[in-house]
C-alpha positions in Angstrom: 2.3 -7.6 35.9 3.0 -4.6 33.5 1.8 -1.0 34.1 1.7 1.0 30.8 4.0 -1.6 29.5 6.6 -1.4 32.6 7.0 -4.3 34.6 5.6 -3.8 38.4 5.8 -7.3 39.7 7.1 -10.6 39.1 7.3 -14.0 40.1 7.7 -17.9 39.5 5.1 -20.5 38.7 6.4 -23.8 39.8 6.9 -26.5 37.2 4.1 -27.7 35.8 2.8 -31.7 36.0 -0.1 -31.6 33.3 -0.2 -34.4 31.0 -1.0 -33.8 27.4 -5.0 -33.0 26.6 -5.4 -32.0 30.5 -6.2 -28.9 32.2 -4.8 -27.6 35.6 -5.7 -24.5 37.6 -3.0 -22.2 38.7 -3.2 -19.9 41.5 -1.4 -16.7 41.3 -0.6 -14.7 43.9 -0.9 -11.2 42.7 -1.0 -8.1 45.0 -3.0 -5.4 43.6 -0.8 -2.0 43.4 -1.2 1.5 44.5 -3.5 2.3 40.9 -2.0 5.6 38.7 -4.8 7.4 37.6 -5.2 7.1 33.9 -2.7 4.0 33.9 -3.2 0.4 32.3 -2.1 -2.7 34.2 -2.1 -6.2 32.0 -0.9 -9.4 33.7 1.5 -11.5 31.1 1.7 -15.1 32.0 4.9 -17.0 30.2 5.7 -20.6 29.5 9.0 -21.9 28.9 11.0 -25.3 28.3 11.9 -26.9 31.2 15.1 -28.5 29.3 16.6 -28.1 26.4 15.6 -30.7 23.5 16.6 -31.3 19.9 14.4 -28.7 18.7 14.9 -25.7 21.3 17.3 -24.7 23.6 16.3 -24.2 27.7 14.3 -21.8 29.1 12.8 -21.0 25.2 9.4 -19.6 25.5 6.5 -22.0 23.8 3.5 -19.8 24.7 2.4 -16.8 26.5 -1.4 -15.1 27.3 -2.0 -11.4 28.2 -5.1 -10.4 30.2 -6.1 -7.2 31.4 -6.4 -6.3 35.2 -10.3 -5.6 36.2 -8.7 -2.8 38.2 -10.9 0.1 38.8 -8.5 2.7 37.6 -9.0 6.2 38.0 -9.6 8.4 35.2 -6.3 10.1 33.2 -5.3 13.3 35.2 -6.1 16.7 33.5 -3.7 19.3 32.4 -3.7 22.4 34.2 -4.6 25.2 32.0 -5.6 27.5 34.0 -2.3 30.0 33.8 -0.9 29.2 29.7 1.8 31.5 28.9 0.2 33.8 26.5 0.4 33.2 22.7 1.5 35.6 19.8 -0.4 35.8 17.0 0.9 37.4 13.5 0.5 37.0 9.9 2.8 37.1 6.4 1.5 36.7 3.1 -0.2 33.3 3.0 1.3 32.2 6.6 -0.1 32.1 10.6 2.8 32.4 13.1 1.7 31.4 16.3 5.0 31.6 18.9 4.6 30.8 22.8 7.4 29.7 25.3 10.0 27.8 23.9 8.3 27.0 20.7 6.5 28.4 17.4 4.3 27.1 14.7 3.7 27.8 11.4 0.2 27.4 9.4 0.0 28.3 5.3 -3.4 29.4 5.1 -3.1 27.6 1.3 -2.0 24.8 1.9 -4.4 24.3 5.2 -1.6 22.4 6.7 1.3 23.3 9.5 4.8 24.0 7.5 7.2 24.4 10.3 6.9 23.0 13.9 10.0 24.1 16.1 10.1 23.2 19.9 12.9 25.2 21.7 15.6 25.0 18.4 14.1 21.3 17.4 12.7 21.5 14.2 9.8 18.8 14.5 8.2 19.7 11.1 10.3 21.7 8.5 9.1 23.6 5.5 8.6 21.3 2.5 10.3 22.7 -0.8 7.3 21.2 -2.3 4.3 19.6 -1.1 3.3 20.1 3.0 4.8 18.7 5.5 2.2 18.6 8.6 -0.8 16.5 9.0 -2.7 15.7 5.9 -5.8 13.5 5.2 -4.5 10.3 3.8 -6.0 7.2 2.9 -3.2 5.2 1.0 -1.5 2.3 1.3 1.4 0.3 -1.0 -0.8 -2.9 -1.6 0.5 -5.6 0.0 0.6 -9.7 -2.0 -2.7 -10.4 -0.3 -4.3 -7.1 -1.3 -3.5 -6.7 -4.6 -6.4 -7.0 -6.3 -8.4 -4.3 -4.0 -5.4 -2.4 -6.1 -7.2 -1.0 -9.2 -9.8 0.0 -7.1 -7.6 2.1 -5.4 -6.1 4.0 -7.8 -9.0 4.1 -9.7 -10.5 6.0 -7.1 -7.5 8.2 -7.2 -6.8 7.5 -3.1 -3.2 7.3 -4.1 -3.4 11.1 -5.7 -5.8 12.5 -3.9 -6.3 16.4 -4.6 -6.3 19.1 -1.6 -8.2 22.2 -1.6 -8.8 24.8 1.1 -12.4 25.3 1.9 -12.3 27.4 5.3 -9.4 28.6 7.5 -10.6 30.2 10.8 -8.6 31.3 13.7 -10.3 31.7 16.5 -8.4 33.4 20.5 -9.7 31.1 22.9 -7.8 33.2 25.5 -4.5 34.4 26.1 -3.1 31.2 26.4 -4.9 29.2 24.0 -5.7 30.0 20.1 -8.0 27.5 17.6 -7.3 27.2 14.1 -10.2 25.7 11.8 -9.3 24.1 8.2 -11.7 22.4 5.9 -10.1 20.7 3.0 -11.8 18.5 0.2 -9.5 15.9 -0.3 -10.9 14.6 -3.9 -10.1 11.6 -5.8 -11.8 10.6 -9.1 -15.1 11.0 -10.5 -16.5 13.3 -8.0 -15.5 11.3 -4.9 -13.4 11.9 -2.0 -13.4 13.3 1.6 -14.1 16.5 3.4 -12.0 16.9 6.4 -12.6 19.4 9.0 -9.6 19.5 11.3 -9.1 21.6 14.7 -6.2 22.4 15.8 -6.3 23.9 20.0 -2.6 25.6 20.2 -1.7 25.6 24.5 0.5 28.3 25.7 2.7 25.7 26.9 3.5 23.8 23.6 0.8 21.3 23.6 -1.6 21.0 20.2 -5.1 19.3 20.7 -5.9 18.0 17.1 -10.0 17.1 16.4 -10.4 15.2 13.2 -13.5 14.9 11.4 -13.4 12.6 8.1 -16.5 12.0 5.7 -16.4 10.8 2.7 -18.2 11.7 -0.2 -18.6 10.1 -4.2 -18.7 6.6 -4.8 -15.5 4.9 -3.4 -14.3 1.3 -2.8 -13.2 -0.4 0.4 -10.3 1.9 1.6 -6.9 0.8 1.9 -6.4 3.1 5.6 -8.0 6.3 6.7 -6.1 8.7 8.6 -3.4 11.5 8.6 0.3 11.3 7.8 2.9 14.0 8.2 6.8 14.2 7.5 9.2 14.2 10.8 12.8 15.6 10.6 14.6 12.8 10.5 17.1 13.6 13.7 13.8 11.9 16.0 14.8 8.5 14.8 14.0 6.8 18.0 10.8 5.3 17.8 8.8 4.9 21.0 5.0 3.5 21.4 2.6 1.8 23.2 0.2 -0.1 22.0 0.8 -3.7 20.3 4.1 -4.9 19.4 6.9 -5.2 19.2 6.3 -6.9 15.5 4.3 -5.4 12.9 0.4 -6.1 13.2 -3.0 -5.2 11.7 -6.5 -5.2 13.0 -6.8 -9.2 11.9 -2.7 -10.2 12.6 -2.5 -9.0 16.0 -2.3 -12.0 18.2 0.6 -12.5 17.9 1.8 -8.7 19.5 1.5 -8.0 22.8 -0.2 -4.6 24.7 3.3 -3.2 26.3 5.8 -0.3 25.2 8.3 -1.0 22.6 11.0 0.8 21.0 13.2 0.3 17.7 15.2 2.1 15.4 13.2 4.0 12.9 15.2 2.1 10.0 14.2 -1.5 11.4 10.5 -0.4 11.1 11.1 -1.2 7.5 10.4 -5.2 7.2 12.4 -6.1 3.3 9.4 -7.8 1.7 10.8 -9.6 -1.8 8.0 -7.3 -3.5 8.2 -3.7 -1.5 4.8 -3.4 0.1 3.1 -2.0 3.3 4.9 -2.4 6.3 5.5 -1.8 10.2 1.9 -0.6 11.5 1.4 -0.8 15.1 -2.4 -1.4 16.4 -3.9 0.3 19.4 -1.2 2.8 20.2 -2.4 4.8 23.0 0.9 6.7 22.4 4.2 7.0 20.3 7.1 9.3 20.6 9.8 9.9 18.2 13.2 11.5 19.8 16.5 12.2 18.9 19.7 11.5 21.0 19.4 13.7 23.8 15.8 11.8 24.3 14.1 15.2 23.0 11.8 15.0 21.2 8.0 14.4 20.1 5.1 13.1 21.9 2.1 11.8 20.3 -0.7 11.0 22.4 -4.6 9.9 21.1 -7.9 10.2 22.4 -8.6 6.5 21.7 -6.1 4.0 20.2 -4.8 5.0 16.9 -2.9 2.4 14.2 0.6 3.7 14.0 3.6 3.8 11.2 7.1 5.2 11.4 9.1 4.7 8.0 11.8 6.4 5.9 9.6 5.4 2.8 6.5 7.0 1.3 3.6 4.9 0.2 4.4 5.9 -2.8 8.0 4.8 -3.1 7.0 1.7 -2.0 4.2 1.0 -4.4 6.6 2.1 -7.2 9.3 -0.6 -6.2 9.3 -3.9 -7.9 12.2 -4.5 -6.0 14.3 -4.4 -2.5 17.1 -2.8 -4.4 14.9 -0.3 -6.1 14.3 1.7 -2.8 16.9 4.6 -1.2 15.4 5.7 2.3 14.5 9.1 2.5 16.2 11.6 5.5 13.0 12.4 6.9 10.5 10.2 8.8 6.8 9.3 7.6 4.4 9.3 10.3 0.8 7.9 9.7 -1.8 8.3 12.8 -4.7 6.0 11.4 -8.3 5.3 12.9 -8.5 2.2 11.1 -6.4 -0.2 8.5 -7.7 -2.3 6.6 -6.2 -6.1 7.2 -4.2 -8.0 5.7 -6.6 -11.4 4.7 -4.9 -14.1 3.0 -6.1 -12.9 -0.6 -2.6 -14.0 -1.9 -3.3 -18.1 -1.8 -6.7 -17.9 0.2 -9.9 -16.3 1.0 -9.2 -12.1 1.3 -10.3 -9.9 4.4 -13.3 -10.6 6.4 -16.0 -8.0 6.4 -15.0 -7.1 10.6 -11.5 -5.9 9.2 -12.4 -4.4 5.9 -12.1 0.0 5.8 -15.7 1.0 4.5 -16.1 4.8 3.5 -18.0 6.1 6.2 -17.4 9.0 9.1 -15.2 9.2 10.9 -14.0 11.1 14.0 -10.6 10.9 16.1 -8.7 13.1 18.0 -4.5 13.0 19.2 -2.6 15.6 20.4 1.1 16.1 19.8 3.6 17.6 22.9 7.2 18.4 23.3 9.0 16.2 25.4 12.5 16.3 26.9 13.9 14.4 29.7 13.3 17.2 32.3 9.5 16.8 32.0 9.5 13.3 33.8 9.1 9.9 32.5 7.1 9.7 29.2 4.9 7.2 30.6 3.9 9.6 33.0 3.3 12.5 30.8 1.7 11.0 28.0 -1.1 10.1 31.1 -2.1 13.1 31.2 -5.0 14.6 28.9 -5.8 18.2 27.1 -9.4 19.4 28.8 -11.9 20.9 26.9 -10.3 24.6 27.0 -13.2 25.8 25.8 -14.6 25.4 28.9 -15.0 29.1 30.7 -13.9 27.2 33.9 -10.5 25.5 32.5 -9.7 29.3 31.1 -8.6 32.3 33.2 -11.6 34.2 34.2 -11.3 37.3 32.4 -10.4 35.1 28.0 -11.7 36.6 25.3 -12.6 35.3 22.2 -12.5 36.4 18.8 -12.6 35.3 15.4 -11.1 35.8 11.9 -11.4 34.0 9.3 -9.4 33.8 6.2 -10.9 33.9 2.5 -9.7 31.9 -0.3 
């Protein structure tokens, strides 16, 4: 039995005498464990060879189930926010400078998007020399063989150039301890379609960022290849950590396969070398990922309710552009893409293409994830990535005396 994907208890089934087309009933004996607040526990029963054959060596693993515990867990702990270390707050031309303990983040009131992210003297997100860098709507994928001809609908729709322009930026002094930024973008395609996408960012005196999403589309657009966010990660955090389903690649209708646990890679081997480059390496139903350097520093990505994952040193865009393997140079930096839903994969190559239950429609959407420093002297990530941002807008989760104030920024 596995809590948040580590293992709490094992043990041996004895070997089984079912003949073929027959059914048996196992007893386990399973003892139910002091329950975390906030934690997950799935059982994973295994089945192996009992000897080797032509085929297999011994011990090789033919089949495995995952079930979830009926445990009556207690809810996730909350973070105490009731004494943030205050925040500064200044402005430079087009920029928001927000600095508190050991970190500093950087808004362009233009762009409606973070440029720099620096925890301690880790540069999470660094200025782009073009473009942004920090979370941006994004609902683009590199087509895979069995989605190719959703293609032209795509670009047609312009989801692979979508244009972003500033609506609203409001900053708002919760307290002390805790400032809100508002931005409102229209991300548009083609022909009078796109998205609007309010997005609140909650900035903790210790480090922490609550980010609210709320997407809604607009125009006449197709099926949608992904819906979500996707921001650029110096490339120094290339240990990928998550959990959620894994460790292989999966999507919302080739999951089965992947098990609930936590998994970690190589940023690199998140790339899988498709003949054709393509879409690759999403995750489903990651509660949380981390990305971290050597020292194990790093970031911590945690969501409200499972998000679809993707760490890569390629663009979407690189990838669609690629005919071939050899065609595509890995970029320094890492590509991170938070996503409320993907759309799946079908078998549209040779076969029928995705089932209505898997497709993307362009409706609302709303999804929230909050991104924290990490570092080995906070604990176990397991442990911290439990714990979840209260609503600091509530007066008793604030020190008695907050004030609030407003200002909003004109474009």
């Amino acid at each position: 039995m596995h809590e948040d994907g580590r293992a709490i208890q094992r043990g041996l089934i004895e070997p089984l005498d079912i003949a073929p087309g027959e059914s048996g009933i196992l007893t386990l004996q399973i003892e139910e464990p002091e329950l975390t607040p906030g934690a997950e526990y799935w059982l994973r029963i295994r089945f192996y060879l009992d000897g080797e054959t032509p085929w297999a060596p011994e011990t090789h693993e033919i089949a495995w189930e995952q079930l979830k515990m009926p445990y009556d867990v207690p809810p996730r702990p909350e973070m105490d926010v009731s004494a943030l270390p205050e925040l500064k707050l200044s402005a430079s031309d087009d920029l928001l400078i927000i600095k508190g303990k050991d970190f500093s983040i950087i808004f362009s009131t233009t762009l409606g998007a973070i440029t720099t992210l620096i925890y301690k003297d880790m540069f999470i997100i660094e200025e782009a020399e073009e473009g942004v860098n920090g979370p941006v709507l994004n609902a683009f994928r590199a087509p895979t063989d069995n989605n190719r001809r959703f293609s032209q609908q795509w670009y047609q729709a312009g989801l692979n150039n979508l244009k972003r322009e500033v609506k609203d930026f409001t900053i708002e002094t919760v307290s002390p301890g805790v400032i809100r930024v508002l931005i409102q973008t229209e991300d548009k395609g083609t022909e009078d379609s796109g998205f609007t996408h309010r997005c609140v960012y909650t900035i903790l005196g210790n480090g922490c960022i609550r980010v609210e999403n709320e997407i809604s589309p607009f125009g006449k657009l197709p099926t949608l290849p992904k819906l979500g966010v996707k921001m650029k990660i110096t490339g120094d955090f290339d240990h990928f950590q998550w959990y959620g389903y894994g460790p292989q690649e999966n999507y919302p209708d080739r999951k089965k396969g992947a098990f609930i646990g936590f998994h970690e890679s190589k940023v690199s081997d998140q790339y899988i070398p498709y003949v054709r480059p393509q879409e690759t390496g999403n995750k489903e139903a990651v509660r949380w990922a981390a990305l971290r350097d050597k020292s194990g520093a790093g970031l911590l990505v945690v969501a409200q309710d499972p998000l679809a994952v993707t760490a890569l040193q390629y663009t979407a865009d690189e990838l669609d552009r690629a005919d071939h393997i050899h065609e595509l140079t890995p970029i320094e930096d890492i590509i991170l893409c938070l996503d409320v839903w993907q759309f799946g994969l079908g078998n549209g190559s040779c076969g029928p293409g995705v089932i209505g239950k898997y497709a993307t429609y362009p409706e609302s959407f709303n999804f929230s994830y909050s991104l924290h420093p990490y570092s080995r002297s906070m604990g176990e990530i397991f442990d911290v990535a439990r714990f979840r941002i209260p609503n600091v807008l509530n007066k008793d989760n604030l020190e008695a005396n907050s004030k609030k104030s407003k200002k909003s920024v004109k474009h």
